[in-house]
SEBAPA-119716 format. One line per field, with one value per residue (C-alpha): chain; x, y, z. Coordinates in steps of 0.001 Angstrom, whole numbers, plus 500000, padded with zeros to 6 digits. Layout:
// residues N
torvo: [A:...]
east: [X:...]
north: [Y:...]
up: [Z:...]
//
This chain:
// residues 220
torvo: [A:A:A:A:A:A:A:A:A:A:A:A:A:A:A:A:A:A:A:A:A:A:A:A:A:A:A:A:A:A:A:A:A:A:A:A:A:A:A:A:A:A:A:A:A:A:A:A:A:A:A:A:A:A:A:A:A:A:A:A:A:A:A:A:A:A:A:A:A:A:A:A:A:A:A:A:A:A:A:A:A:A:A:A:A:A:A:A:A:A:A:A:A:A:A:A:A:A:A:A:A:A:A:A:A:A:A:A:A:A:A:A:A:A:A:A:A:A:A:A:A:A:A:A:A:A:A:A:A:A:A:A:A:A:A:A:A:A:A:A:A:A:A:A:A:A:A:A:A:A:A:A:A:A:A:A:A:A:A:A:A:A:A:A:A:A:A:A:A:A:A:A:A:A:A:A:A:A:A:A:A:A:A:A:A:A:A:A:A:A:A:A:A:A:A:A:A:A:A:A:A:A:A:A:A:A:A:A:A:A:A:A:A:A:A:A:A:A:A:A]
east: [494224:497044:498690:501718:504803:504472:507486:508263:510111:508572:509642:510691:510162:511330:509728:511830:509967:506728:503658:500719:497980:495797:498589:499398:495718:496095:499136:497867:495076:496913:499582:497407:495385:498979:499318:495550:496662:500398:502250:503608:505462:504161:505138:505781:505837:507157:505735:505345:502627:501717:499207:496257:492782:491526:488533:487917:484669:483673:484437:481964:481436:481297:484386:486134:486234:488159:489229:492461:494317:492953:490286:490530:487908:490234:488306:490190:488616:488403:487844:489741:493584:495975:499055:502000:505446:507477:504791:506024:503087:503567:501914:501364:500285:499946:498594:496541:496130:499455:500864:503718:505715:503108:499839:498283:496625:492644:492875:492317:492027:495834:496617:496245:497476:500836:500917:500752:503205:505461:505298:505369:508925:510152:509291:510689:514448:514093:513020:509644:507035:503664:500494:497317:494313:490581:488365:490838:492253:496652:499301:499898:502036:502214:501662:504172:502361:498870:499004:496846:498072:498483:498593:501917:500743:497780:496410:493734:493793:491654:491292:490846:490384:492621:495206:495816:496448:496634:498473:500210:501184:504067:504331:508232:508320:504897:503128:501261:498914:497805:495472:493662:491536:490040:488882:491458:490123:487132:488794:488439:489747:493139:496553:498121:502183:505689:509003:510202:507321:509270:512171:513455:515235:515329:515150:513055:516191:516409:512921:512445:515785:513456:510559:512738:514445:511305:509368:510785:510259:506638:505998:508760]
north: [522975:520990:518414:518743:516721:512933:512225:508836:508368:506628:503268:501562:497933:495623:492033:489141:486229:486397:487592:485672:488233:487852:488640:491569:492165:492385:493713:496721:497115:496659:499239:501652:501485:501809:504999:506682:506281:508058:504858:503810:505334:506080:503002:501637:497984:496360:493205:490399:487986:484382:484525:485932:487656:490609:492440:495852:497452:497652:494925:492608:488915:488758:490409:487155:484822:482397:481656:479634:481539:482243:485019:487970:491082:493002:496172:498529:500826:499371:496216:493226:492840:490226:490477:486893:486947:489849:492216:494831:495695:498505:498942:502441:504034:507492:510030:512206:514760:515987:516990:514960:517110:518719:516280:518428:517213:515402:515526:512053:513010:514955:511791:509430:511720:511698:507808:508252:510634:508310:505701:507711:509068:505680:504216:507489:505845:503222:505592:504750:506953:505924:508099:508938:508139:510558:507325:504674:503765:502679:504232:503264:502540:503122:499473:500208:496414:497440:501090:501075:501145:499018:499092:498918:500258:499603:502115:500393:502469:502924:505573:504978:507843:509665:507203:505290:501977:499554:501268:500389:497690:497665:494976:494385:490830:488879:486164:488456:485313:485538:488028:486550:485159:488463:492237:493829:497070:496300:497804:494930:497490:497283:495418:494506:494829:494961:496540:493244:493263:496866:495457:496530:493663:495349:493330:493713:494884:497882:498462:498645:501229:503769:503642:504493:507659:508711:508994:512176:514366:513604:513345:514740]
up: [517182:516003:518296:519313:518442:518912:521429:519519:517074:513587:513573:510334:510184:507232:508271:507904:505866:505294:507576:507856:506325:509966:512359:510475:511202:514738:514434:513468:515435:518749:517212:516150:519923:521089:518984:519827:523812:523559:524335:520789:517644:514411:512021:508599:508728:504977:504639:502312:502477:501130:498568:499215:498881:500712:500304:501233:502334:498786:497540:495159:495565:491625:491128:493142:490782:491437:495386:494847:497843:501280:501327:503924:504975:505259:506639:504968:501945:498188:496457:496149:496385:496269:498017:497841:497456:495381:495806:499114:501478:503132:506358:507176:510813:511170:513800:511647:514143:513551:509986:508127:505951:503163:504754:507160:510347:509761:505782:504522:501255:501372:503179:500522:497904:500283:499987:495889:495959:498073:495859:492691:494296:495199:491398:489758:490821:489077:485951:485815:485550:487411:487312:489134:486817:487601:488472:489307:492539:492523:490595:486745:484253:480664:478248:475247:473891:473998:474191:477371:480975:483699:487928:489458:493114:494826:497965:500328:504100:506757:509528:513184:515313:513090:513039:509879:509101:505626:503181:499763:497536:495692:492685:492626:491055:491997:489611:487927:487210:490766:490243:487734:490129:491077:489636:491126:492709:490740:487293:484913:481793:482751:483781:486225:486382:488416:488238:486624:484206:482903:483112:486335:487522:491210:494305:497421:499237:496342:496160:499928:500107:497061:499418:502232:500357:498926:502476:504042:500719:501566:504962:506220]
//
């Protein structure tokens, strides 16, 4: 049986500064405990973090090569990520037992494909076209100089008691160098790029207002 309508409102937070990576941490968890007993909204939270490592249940100590930024377990599914400034986090917490537009209730799966669809949506305004890839986690891009492709999005979430938490990552103008000191999401065969990287000179203000359009074609 479905549940019924949440009587909250989702909340839509844009964080001011930057958010230390472990008191988004708890955060969340206190927000999505608020959520499982009735007494809290549904949220996105947009973020932006100081650099920084996090490893998802996955993840490979080989593939961190190099720990030049503070390393997090992060708890959520995948491999490593790094999130720092110009890349928007997106935070998102979700009470599965309901459905959100075309996601219907307890489907993690139709979940997920909901947050690539988000982000595909929000990137198509700025005319670029990012892809799912069979095999490879994150949204891509094409590589005009090498002819191969490389990650512009990155999905990491996790599930508690059907409410959701982690979410996306959004590279709108980080140092792309930063993540040289990991595999991201364990694919060491491709790039990594950002909306400025294409040639998007967009700011986080522009990028945040595409994600914000974008959400209620998907999830209603």
């Amino acid at each position: 049986m479905t549940a019924p309508p949440s009587t909250h409102p989702l909340e839509w937070i844009v964080a001011e500064g930057r958010t230390p990576y472990a008191e988004a941490l708890s955060a969340m968890e206190d927000h999505v405990a608020a959520i499982r007993a009735g007494t809290a909204a549904e949220r996105v939270w947009l973020v932006e973090h100081d650099p920084t490592y996090t490893a998802g249940t996955s993840a490979r100590p080989e593939d961190l090569h190099d720990a030049r930024f503070p390393v997090f377990a992060a708890g959520r599914g995948g491999q490593w990520t790094y999130h720092g400034p110009g890349q928007r986090t997106g935070y998102v917490m979700l009470d599965l037992n309901r459905p959100h537009g075309g996601v219907p209730p307890r489907d993690v799966r139709a979940y997920v494909h909901g947050l690539e669809d988000w982000l595909i949506r929000a990137l198509d305004r700025f005319n670029v076209t990012a892809e799912r890839r069979e095999g490879r986690v994150g949204l891509w891009v094409a590589n005009r100089a090498t002819g191969g492709e490389d990650k512009i999005a990155a999905i990491g979430v996790r599930v508690t008691r059907w409410v959701t938490w982690h979410g996306v990552a959004l590279n709108v103008d980080p140092d792309l160098s930063h993540f040289g000191g990991i595999v991201p999401c364990g694919i060491s065969a491709h790039g990594v790029t950002s909306l400025h990287a294409q040639g998007i000179l967009a700011t986080m203000e522009e990028a945040d207002a595409a994600l914000a359009s974008a959400w209620g074609e998907v999830f209603g």
